[in-house]
C-alpha positions as a printed Julia matrix, in Angstrom:
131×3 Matrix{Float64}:
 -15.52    6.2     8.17
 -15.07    8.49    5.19
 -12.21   10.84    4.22
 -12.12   13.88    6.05
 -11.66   16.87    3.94
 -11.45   19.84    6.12
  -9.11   22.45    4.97
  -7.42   22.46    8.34
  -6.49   18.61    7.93
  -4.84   19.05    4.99
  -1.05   18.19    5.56
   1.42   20.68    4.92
   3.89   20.68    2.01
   6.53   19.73    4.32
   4.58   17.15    5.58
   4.01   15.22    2.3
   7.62   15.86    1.43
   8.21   13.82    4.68
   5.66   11.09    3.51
   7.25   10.7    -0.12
  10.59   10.01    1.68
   9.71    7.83    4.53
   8.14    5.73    1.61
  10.76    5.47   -0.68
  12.6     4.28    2.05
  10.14    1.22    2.31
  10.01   -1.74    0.64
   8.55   -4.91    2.77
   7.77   -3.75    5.38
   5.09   -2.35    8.03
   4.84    0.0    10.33
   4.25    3.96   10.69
   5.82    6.8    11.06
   5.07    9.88   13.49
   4.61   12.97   11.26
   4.23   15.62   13.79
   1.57   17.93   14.69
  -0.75   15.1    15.33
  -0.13   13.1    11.4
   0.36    9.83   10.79
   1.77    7.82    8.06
   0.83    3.8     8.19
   2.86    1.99    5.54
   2.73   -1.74    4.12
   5.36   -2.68    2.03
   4.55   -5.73   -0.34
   7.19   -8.64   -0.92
   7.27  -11.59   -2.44
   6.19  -13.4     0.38
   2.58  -11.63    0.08
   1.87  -12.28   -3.52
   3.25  -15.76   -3.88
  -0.19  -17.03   -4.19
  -0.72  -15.2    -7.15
   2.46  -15.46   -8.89
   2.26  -19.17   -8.26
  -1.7   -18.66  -10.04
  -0.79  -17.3   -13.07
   2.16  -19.5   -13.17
   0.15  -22.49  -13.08
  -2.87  -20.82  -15.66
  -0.03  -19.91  -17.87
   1.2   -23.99  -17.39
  -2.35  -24.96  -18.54
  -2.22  -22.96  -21.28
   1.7   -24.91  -22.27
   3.35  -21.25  -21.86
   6.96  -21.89  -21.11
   6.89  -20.13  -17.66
  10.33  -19.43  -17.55
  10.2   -16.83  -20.66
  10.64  -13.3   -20.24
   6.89  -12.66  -20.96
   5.7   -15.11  -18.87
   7.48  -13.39  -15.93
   6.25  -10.14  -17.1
   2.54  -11.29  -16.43
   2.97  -12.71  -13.28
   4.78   -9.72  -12.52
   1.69   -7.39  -13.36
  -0.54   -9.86  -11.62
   1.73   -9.15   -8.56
   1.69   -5.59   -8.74
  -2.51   -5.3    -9.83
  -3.08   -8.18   -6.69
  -1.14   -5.63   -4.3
  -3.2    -2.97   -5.68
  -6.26   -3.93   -5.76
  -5.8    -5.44   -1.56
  -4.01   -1.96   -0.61
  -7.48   -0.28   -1.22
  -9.34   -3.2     0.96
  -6.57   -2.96    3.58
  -7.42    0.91    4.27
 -11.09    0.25    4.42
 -11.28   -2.66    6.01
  -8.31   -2.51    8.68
  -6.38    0.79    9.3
  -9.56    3.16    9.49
 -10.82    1.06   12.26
  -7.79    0.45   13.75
  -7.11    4.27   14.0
 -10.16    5.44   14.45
 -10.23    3.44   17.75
  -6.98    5.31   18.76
  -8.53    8.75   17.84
  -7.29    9.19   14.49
  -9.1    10.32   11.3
  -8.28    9.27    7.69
  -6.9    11.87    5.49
  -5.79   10.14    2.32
  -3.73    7.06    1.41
  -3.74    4.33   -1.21
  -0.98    2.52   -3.06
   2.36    3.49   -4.32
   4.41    1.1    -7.18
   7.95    1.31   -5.39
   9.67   -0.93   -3.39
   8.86   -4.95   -4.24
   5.58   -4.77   -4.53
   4.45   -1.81   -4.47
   3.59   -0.01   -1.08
  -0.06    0.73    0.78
   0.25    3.97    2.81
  -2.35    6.3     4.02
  -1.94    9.49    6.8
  -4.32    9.86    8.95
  -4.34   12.6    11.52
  -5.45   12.55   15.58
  -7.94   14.96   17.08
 -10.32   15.85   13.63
């Protein structure tokens, strides 16, 4: 499914002013949020739990390479690795998961992709029924 970019789905400014909130208001957790006049917000929030694998990567690349792990810089690349993994899977999450998921309940994608806050960051996207 691609993005639908009829003028008429388009969410308000109100609207987006709603979505900016509701997300800043997230930080590990799922779930979505019932914009009104048929628009949907879907929301991710990314915690340490979900990018354990990767900090626990780099940690052990940075091992190989005898980098003290516990120094400030060290935690600073794991860190970015973190945020970049959480990235990088918010884009597959969209594509792969919530169009069809949605799309199966009548919805149509409208925009979304990642947002730094929270933890990890966040994946979000609106989508809006009836387009």
């Amino acid at each position: 499914m691609t993005k639908v970019n009829l003028k008429e789905t388009i969410p308000d400014p109100q609207t987006w002013n709603q979505v900016w909130n509701d997300l800043k208001e997230i930080s590990d957790e799922s779930g979505e949020s019932d914009l009104g006049e048929g628009y949907l917000l879907k929301y991710e929030g990314w915690g340490g739990i979900c990018v354990e694998e990767v900090w626990a990567k780099v940690g052990a690349e940075q091992t190989e390479k005898g980098i003290d792990v516990k120094s400030e810089e060290a935690q600073e690349e794991r860190e970015s690795a973190c945020y970049q993994s959480a990235e990088e899977q918010s884009y597959r999450i969209i594509d792969n998961e919530w169009k069809h998921q949605l799309r199966q309940r009548g919805y149509s994608f409208i925009d979304g992709g990642y947002n730094p806050g929270g933890l990890y960051g966040r994946t979000w996207a609106i989508f809006r029924k009836g387009v």
